[in-house]
Backbone of each chain as ProteinMPNN parsed JSONL, in Angstrom:
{"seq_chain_A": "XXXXXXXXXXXXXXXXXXXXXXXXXXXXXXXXXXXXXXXXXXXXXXXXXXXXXXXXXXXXXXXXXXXXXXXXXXXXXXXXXXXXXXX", "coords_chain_A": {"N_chain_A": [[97.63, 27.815, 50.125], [94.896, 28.534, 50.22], [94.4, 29.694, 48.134], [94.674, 27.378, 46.403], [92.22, 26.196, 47.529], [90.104, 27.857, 46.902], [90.379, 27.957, 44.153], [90.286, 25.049, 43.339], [87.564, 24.966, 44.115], [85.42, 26.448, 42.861], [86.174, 26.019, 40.033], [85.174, 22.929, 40.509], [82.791, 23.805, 40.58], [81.585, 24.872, 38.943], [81.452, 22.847, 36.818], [79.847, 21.333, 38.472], [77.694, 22.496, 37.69], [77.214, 22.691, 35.403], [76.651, 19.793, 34.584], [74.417, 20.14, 35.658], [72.362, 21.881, 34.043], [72.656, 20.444, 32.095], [71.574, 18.338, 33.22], [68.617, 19.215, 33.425], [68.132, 20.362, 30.747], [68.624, 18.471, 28.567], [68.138, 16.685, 26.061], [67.264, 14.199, 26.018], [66.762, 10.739, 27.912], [68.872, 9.571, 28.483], [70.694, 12.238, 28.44], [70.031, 12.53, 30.649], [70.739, 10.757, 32.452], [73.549, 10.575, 32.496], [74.679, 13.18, 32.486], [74.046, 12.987, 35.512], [75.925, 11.243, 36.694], [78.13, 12.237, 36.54], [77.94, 14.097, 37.916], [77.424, 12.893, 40.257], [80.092, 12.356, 40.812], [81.378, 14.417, 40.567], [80.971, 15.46, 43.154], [81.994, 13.402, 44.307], [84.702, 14.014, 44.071], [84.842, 16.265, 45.337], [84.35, 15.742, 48.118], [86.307, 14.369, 48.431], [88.744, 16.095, 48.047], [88.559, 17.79, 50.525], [88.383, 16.351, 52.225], [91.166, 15.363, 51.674], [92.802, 17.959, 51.693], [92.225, 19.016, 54.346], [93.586, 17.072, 55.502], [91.736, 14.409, 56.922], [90.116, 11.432, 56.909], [87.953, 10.708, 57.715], [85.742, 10.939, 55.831], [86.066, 8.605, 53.901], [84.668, 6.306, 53.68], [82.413, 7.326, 52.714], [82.803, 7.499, 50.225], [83.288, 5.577, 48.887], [81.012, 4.63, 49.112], [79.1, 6.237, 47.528], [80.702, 5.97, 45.126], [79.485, 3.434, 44.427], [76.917, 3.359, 44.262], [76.635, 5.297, 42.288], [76.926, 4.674, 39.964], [74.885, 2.412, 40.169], [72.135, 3.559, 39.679], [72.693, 4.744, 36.681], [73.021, 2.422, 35.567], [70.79, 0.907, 35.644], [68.682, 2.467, 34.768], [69.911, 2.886, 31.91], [69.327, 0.176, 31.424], [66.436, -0.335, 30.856], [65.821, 1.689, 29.162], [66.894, 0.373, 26.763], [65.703, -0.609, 23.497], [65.554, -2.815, 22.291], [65.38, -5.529, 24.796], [67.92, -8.08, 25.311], [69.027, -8.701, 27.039]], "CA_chain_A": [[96.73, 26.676, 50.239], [93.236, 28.872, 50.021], [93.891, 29.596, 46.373], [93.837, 25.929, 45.631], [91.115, 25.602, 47.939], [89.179, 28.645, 45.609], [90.036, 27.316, 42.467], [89.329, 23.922, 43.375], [85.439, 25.116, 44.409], [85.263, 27.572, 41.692], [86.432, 24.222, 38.855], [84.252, 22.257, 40.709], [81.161, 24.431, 41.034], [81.434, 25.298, 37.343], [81.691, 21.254, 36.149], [78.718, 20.782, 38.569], [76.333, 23.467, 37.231], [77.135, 22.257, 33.449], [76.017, 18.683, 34.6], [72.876, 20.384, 36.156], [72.581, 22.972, 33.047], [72.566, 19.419, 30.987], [70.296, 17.567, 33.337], [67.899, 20.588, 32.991], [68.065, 20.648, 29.279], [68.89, 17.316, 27.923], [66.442, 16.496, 25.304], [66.806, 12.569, 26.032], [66.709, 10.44, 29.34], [70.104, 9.185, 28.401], [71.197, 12.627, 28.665], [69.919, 13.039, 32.116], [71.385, 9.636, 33.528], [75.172, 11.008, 32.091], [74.681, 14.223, 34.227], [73.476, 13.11, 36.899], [76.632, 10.155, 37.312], [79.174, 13.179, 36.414], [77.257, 15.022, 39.464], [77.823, 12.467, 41.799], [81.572, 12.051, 40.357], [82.297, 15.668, 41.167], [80.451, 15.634, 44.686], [82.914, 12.328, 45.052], [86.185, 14.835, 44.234], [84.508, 17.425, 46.28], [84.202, 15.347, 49.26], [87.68, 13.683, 48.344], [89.591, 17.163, 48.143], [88.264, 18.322, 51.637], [89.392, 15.381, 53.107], [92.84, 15.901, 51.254], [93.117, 19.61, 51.999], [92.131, 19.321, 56.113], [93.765, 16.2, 56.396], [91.121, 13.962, 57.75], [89.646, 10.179, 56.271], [86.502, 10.175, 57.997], [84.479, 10.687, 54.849], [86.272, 7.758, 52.941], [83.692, 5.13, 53.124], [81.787, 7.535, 52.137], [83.532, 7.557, 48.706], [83.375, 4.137, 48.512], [79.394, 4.026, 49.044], [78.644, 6.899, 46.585], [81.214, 4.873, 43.813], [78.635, 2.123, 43.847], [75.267, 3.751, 44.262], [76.809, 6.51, 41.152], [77.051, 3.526, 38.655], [73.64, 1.807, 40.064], [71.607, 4.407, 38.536], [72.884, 4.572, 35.282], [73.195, 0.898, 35.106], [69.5, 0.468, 36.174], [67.557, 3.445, 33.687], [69.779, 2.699, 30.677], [68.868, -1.011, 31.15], [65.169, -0.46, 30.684], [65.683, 2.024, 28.069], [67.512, 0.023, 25.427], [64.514, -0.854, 22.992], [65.863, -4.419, 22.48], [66.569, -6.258, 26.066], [68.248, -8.942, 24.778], [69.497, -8.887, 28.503]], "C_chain_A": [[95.283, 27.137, 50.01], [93.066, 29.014, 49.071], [93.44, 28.631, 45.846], [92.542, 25.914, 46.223], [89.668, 26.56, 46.545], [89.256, 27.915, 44.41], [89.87, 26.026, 42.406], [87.484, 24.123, 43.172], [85.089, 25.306, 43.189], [84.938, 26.259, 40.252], [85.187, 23.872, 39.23], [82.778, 22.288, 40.582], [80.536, 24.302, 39.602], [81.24, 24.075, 36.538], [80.278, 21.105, 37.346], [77.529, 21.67, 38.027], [76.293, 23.039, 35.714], [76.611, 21.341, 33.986], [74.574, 19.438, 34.881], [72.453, 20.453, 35.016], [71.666, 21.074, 32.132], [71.265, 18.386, 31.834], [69.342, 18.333, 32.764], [67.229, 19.864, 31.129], [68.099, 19.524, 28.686], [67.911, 16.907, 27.917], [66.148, 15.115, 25.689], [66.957, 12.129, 27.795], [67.982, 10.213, 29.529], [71.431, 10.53, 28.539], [71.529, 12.973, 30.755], [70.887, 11.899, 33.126], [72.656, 10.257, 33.49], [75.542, 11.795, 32.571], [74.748, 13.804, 35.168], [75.048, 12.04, 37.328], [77.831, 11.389, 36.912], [78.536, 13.797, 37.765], [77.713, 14.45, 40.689], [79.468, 11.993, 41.582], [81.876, 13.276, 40.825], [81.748, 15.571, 42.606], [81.861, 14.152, 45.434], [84.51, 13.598, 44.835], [85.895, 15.415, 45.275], [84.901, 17.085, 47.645], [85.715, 14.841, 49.47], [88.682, 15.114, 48.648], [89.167, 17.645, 49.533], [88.897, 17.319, 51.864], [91.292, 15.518, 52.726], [93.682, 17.002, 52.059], [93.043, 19.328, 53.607], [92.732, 18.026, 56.556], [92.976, 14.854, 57.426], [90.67, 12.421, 57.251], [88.792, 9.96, 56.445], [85.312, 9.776, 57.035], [84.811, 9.543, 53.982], [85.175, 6.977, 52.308], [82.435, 6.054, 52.499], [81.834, 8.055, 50.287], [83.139, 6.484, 47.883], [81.705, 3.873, 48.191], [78.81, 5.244, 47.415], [79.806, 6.48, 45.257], [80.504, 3.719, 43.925], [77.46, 2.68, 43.661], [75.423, 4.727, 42.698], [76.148, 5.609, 39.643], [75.218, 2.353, 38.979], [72.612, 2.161, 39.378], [71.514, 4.007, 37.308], [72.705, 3.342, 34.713], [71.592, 0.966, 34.713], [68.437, 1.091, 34.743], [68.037, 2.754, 32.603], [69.773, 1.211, 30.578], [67.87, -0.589, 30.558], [64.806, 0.61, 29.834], [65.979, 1.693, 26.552], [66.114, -0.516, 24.804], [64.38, -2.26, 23.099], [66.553, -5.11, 23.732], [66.775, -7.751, 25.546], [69.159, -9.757, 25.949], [68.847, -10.535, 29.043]], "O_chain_A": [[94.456, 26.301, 49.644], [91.976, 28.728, 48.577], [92.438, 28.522, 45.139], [91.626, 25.612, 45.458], [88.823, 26.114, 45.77], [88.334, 27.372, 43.8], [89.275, 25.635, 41.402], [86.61, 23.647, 42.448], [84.52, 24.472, 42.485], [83.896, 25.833, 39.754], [84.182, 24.254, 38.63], [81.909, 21.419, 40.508], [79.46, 23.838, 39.223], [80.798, 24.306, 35.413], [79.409, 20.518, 36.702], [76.385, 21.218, 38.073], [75.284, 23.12, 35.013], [75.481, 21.783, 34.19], [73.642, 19.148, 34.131], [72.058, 19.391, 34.534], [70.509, 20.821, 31.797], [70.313, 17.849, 31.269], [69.158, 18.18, 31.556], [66.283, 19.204, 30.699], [67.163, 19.589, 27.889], [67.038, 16.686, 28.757], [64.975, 14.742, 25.732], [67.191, 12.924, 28.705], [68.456, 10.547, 30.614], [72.629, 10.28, 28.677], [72.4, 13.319, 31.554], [71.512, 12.135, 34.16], [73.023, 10.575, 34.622], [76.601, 11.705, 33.193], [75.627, 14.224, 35.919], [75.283, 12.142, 38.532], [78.838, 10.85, 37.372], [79.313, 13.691, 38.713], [78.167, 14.968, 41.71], [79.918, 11.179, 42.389], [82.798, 13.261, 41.64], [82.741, 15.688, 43.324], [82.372, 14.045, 46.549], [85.222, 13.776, 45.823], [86.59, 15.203, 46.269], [85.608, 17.826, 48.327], [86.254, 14.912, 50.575], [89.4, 15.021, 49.643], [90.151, 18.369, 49.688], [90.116, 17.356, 51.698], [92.27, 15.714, 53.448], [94.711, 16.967, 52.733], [94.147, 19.498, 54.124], [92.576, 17.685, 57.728], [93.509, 14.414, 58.445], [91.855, 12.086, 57.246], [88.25, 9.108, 55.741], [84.416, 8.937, 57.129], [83.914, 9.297, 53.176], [84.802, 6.889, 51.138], [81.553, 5.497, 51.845], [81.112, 8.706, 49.532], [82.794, 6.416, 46.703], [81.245, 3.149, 47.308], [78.193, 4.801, 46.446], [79.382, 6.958, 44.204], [81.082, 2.784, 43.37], [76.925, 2.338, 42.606], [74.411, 4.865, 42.011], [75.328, 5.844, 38.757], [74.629, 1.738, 38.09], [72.084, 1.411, 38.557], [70.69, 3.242, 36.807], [72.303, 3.162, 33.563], [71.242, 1.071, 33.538], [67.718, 0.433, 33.991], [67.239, 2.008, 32.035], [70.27, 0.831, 29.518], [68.177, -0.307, 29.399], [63.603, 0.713, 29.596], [65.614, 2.277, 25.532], [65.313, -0.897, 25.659], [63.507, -2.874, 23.711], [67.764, -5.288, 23.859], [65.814, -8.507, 25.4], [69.731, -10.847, 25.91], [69.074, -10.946, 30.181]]}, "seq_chain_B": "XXXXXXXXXXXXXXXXXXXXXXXXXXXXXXXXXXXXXXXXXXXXXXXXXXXXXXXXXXXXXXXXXXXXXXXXXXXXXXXXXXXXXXXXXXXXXXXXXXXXXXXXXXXXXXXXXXXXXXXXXXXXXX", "coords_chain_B": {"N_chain_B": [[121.276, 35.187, 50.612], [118.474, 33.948, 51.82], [117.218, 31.609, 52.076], [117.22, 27.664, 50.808], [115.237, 28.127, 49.088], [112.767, 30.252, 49.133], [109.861, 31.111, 49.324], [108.505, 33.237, 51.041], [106.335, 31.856, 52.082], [105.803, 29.437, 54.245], [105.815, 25.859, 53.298], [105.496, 22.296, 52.816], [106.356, 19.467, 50.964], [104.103, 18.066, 50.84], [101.946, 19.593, 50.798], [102.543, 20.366, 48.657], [102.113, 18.014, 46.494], [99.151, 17.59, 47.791], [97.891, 19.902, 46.656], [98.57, 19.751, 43.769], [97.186, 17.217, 42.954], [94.96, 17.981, 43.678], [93.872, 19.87, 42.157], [94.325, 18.945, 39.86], [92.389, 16.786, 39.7], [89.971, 18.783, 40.168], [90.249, 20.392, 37.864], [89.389, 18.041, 35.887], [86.977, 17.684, 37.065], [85.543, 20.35, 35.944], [86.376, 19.922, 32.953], [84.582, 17.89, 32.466], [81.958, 19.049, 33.008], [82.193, 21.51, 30.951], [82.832, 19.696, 28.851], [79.601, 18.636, 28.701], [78.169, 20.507, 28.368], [78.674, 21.232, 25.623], [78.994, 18.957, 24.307], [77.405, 17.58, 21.147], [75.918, 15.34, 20.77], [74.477, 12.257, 22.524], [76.763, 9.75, 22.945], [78.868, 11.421, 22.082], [78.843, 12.618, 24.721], [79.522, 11.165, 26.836], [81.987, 10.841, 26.417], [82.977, 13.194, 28.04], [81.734, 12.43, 30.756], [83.369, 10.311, 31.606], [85.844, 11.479, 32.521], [85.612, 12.545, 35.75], [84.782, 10.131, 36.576], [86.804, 8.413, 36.3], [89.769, 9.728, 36.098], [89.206, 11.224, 37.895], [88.728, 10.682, 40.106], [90.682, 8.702, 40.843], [92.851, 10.059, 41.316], [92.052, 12.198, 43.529], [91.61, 10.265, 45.213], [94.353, 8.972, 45.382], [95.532, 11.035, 46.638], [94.32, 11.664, 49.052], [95.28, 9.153, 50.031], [97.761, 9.75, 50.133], [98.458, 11.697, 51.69], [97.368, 11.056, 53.89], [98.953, 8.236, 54.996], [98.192, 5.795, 56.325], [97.345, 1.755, 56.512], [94.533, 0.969, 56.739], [93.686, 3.22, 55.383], [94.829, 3.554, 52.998], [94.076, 0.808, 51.769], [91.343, 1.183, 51.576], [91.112, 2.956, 49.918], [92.363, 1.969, 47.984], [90.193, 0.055, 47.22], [88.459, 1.65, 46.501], [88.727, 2.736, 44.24], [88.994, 0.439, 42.344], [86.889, -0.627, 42.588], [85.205, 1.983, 41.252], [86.378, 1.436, 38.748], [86.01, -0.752, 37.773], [83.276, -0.474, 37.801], [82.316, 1.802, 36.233], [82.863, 1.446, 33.307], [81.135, -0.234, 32.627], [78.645, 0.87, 32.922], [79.152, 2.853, 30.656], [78.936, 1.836, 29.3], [76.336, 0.665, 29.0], [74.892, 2.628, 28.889], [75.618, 4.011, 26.449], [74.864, 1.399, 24.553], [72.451, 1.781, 25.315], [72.094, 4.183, 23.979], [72.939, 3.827, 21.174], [70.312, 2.322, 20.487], [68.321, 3.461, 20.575], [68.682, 5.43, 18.725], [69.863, 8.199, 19.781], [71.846, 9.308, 18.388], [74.048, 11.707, 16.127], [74.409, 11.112, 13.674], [76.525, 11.861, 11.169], [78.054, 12.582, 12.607], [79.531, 10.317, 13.14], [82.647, 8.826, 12.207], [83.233, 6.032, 12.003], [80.618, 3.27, 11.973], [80.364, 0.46, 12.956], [77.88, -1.177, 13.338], [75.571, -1.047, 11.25], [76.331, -2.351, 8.236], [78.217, -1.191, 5.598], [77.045, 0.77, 2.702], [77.25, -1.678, -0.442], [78.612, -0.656, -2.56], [80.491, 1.361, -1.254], [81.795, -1.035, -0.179], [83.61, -2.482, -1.817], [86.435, -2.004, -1.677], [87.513, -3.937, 0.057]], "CA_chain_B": [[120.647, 34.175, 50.035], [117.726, 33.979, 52.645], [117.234, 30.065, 52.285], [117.45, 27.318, 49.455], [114.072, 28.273, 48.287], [111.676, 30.573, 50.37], [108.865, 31.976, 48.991], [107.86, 34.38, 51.974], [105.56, 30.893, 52.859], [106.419, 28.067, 54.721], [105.15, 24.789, 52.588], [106.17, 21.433, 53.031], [106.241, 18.489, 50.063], [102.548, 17.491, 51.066], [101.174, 20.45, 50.496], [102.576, 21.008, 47.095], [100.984, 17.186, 45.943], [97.786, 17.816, 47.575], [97.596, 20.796, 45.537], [98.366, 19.261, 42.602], [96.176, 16.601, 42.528], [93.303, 18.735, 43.871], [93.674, 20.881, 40.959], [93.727, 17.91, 38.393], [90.723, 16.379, 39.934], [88.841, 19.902, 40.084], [90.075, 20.475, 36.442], [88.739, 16.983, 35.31], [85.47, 18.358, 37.061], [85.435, 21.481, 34.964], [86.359, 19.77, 31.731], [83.37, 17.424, 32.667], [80.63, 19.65, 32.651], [82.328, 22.02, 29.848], [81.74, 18.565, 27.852], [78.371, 17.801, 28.583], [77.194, 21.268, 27.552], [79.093, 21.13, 24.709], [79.335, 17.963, 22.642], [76.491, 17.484, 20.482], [75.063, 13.982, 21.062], [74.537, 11.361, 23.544], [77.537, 9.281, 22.614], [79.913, 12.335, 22.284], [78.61, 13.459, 25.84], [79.918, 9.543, 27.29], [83.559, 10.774, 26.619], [83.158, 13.808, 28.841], [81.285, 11.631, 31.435], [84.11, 9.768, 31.987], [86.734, 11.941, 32.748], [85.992, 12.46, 36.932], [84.437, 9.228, 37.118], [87.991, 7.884, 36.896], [91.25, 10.406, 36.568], [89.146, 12.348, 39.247], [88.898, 9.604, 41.488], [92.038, 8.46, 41.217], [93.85, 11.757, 41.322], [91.715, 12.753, 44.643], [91.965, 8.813, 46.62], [95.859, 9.072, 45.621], [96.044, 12.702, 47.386], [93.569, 11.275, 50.746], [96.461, 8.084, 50.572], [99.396, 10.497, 50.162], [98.204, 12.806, 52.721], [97.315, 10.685, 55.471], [99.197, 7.17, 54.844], [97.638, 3.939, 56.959], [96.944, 0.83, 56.106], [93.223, 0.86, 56.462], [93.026, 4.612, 54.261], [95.107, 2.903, 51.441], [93.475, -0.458, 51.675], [90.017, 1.472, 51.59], [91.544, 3.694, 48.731], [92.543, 0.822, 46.656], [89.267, -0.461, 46.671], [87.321, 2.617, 45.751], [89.674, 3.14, 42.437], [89.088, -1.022, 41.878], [85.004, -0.552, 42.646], [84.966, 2.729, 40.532], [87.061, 1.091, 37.678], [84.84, -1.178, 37.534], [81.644, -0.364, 37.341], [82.267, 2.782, 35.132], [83.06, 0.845, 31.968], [79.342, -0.931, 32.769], [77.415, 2.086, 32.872], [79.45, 3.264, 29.765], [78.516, 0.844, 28.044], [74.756, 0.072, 28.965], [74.246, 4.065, 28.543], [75.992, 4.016, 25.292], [74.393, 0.58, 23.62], [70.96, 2.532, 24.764], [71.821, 5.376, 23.17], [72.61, 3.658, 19.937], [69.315, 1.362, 19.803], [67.183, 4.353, 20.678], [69.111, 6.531, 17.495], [70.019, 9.517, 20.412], [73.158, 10.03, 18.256], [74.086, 11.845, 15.185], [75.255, 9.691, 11.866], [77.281, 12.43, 10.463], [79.686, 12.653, 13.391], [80.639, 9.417, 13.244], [83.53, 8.295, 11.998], [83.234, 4.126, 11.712], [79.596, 2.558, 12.311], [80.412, -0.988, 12.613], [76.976, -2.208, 13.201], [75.314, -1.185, 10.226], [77.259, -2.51, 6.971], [78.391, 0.017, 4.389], [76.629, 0.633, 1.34], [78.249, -2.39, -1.527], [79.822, 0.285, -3.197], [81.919, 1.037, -0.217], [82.439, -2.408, 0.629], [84.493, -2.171, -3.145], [87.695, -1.712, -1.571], [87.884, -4.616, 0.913]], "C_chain_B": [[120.004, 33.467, 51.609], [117.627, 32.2, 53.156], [117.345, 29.603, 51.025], [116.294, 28.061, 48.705], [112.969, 29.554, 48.614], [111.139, 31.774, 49.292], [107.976, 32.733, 49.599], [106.884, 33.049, 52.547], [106.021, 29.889, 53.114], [105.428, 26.588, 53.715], [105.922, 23.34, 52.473], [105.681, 20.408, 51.461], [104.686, 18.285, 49.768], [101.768, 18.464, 50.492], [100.696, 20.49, 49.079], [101.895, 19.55, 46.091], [100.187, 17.045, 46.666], [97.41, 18.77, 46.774], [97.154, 20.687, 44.541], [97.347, 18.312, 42.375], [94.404, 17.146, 42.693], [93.078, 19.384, 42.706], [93.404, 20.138, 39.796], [92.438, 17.284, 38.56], [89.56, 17.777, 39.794], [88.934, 20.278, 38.221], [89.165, 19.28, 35.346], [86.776, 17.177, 35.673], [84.344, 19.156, 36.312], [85.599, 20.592, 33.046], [84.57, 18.757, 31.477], [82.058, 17.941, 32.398], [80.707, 20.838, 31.694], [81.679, 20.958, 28.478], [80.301, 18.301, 27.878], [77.553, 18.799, 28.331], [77.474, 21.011, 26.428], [79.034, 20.261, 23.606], [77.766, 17.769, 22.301], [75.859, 16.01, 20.567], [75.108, 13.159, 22.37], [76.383, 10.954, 23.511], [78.981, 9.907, 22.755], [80.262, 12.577, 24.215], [79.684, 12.18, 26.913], [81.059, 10.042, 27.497], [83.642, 12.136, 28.296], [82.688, 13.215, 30.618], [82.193, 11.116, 32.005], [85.579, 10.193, 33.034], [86.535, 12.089, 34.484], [85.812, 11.472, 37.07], [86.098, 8.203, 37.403], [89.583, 8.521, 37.08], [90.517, 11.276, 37.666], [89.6, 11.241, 40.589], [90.31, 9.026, 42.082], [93.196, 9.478, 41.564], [93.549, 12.108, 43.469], [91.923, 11.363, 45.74], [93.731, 8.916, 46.481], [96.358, 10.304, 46.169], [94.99, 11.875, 48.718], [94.947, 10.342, 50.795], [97.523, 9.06, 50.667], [99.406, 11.624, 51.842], [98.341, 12.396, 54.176], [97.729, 9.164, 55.343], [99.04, 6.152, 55.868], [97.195, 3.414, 56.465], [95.669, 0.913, 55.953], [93.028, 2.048, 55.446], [93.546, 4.248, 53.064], [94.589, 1.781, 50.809], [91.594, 0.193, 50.972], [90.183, 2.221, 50.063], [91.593, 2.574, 47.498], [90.99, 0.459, 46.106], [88.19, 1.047, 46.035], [87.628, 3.005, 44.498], [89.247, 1.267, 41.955], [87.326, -0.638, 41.857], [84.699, 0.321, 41.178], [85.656, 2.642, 39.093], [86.421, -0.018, 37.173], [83.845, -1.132, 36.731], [81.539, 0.838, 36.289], [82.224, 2.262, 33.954], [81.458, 0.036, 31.521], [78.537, -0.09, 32.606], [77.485, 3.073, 31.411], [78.649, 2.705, 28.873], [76.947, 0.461, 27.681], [74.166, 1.341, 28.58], [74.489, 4.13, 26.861], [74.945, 3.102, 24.152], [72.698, 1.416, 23.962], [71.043, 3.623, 24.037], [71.432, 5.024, 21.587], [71.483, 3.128, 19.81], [68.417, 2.483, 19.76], [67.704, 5.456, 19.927], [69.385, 7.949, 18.57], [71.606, 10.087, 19.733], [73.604, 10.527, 16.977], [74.79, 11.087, 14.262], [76.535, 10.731, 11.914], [78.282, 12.638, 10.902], [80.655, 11.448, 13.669], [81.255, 9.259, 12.247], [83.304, 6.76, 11.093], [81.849, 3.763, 12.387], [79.924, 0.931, 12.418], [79.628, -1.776, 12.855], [76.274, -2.046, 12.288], [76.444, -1.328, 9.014], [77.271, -1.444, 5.976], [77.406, -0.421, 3.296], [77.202, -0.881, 0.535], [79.024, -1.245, -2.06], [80.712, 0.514, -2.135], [82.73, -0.021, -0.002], [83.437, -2.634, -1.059], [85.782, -2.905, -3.081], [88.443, -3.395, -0.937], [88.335, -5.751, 0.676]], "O_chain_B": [[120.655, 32.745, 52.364], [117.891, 31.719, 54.258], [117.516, 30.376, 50.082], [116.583, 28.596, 47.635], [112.1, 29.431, 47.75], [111.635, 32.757, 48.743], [106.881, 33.009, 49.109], [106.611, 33.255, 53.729], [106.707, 29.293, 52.282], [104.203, 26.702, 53.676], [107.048, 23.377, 51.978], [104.619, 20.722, 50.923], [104.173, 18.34, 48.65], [100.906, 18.142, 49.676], [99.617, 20.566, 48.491], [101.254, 19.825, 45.077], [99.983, 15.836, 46.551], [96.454, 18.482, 46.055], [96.072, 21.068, 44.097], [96.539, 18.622, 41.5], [93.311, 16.892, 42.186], [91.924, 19.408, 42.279], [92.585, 20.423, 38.922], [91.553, 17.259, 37.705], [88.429, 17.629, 39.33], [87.958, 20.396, 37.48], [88.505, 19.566, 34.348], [85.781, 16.953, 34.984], [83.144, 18.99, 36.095], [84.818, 20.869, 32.136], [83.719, 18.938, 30.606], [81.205, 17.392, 31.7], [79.629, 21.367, 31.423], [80.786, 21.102, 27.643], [79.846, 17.668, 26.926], [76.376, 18.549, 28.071], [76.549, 20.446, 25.844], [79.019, 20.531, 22.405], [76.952, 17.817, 23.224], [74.768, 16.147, 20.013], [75.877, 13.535, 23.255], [77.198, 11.747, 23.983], [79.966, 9.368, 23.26], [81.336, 12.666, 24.809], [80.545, 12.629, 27.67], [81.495, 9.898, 28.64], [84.251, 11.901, 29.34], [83.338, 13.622, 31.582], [82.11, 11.316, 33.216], [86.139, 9.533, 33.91], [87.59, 11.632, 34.923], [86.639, 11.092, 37.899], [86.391, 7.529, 38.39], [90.422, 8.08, 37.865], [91.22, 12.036, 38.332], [90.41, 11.152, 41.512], [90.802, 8.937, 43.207], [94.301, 9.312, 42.08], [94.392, 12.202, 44.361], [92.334, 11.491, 46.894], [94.366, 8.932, 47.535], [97.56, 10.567, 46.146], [95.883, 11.437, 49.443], [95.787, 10.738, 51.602], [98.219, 8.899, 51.669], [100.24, 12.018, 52.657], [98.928, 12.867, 55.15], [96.73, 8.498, 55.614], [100.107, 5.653, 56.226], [96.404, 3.93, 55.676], [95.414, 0.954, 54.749], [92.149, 1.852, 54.607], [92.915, 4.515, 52.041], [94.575, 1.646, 49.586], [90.912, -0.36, 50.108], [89.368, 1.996, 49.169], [90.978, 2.482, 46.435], [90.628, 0.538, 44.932], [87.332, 1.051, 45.153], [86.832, 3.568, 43.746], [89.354, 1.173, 40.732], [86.782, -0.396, 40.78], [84.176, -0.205, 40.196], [85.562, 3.591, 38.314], [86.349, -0.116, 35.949], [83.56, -1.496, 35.59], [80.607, 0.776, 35.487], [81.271, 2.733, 33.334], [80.924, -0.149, 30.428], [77.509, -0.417, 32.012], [76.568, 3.778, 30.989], [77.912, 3.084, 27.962], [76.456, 0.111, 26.608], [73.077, 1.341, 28.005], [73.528, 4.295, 26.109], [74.363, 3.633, 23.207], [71.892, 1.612, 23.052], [70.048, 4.036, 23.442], [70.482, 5.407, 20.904], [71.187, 3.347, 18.636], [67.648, 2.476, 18.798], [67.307, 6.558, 20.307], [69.012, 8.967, 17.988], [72.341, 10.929, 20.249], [73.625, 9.516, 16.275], [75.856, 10.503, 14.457], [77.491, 10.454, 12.638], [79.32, 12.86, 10.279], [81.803, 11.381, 14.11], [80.662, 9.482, 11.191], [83.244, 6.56, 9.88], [81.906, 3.986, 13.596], [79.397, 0.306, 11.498], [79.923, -2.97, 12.8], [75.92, -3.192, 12.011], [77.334, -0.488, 8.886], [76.229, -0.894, 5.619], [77.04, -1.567, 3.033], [77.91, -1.361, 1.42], [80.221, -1.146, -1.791], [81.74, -0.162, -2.1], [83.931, -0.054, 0.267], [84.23, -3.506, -0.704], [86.23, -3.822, -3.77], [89.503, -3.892, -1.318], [88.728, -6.465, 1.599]]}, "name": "protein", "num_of_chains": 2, "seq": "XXXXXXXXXXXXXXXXXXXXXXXXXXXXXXXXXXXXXXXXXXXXXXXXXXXXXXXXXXXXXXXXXXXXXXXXXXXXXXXXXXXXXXXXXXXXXXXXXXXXXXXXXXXXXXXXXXXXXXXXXXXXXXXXXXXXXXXXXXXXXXXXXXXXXXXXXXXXXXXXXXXXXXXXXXXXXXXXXXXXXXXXXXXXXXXXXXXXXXXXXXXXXXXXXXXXX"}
């Protein structure tokens, strides 16, 4: 069970440092929003696999609140970046 | 012949699908941010984007429901795969149509443009 738990982290760590890596670096804003909602997508496994692994549910709702706030973001910037709001 | 199976560790059913799904959700993690160094444009980057936002999610809420089964943790589960199924396809899409109006994506890799019209000479065939 600690291997998965390692190579879970390990996966995980490595898929959140590329999102960083890409916030970081990403020449456009549109790259940064796309990181940053993969960031809080692995922090939602992250938090999801602990609860898995120890058995516990406490953090659920907190799954539930960071799957709406992930997608508010993105929604929000690449509104007010499209050139034409035709919105 | 020690037992049916025994691998020197005791492990029950549960174990072996939390495992598994931990490992597909941590892999969908990893392929995630392999993509988003990797692909070369906005647009490209969208596909890798996608991948925890929903086989993670669903992989890791169907290992919390499998693990610890009550009504309120599957009820709560359902909805965070219905919320996050959702709204992902919205953010795809509003990130995406900005990408294209604001040109963040290369011509040459696409494939099919279907909002600018072909040349006439292309259009030939049709």
């Amino acid at each position: 069970m600690i291997v998965v738990v390692v190579i879970a982290g390990l996966l995980m760590a490595a898929g959140a440092v590329g999102a960083l890596w890409r916030i970081i670096r990403g020449p456009s804003a549109l790259d940064r929003i796309i990181a940053s909602d993969v960031l809080v997508a692995t922090a939602m496994c992250a938090i999801g696999a602990e609860m898995a692994i120890n058995r516990h549910t406490d953090t659920l709702p907190v799954l539930l609140g960071l799957a709406l706030f992930g997608i508010v973001g993105s929604v929000s910037v690449a509104r007010f970046l499209a050139s034409r709001d035709d919105t | 012949m020690t037992g049916p199976l025994d691998l020197g560790f005791d492990f029950d059913l549960r174990d072996i699908v939390t495992a598994v799904l931990v490992l597909l959700s941590a892999l969908m993690c990893f392929a995630a941010g392999v993509g988003l160094i990797r692909f070369p444009d906005v647009l490209s980057r969208l596909h890798a984007a996608t991948k925890p936002q929903i086989l993670g999610i669903v992989a890791i809420v169907a290992d919390v429901a499998v693990t610890n089964p009550s009504v309120g943790t599957i009820t709560l589960a359902v909805a965070i795969v219905f919320f996050q199924s959702l709204t992902a396809p919205v953010s795809a899409h509003m990130a995406g149509r900005a990408a294209y109006r604001t040109g963040h994506f290369r011509a040459d890799t696409l494939v099919v443009d279907e909002f600018t019209p072909p040349p006439p000479a292309a259009r030939g065939g049709r």
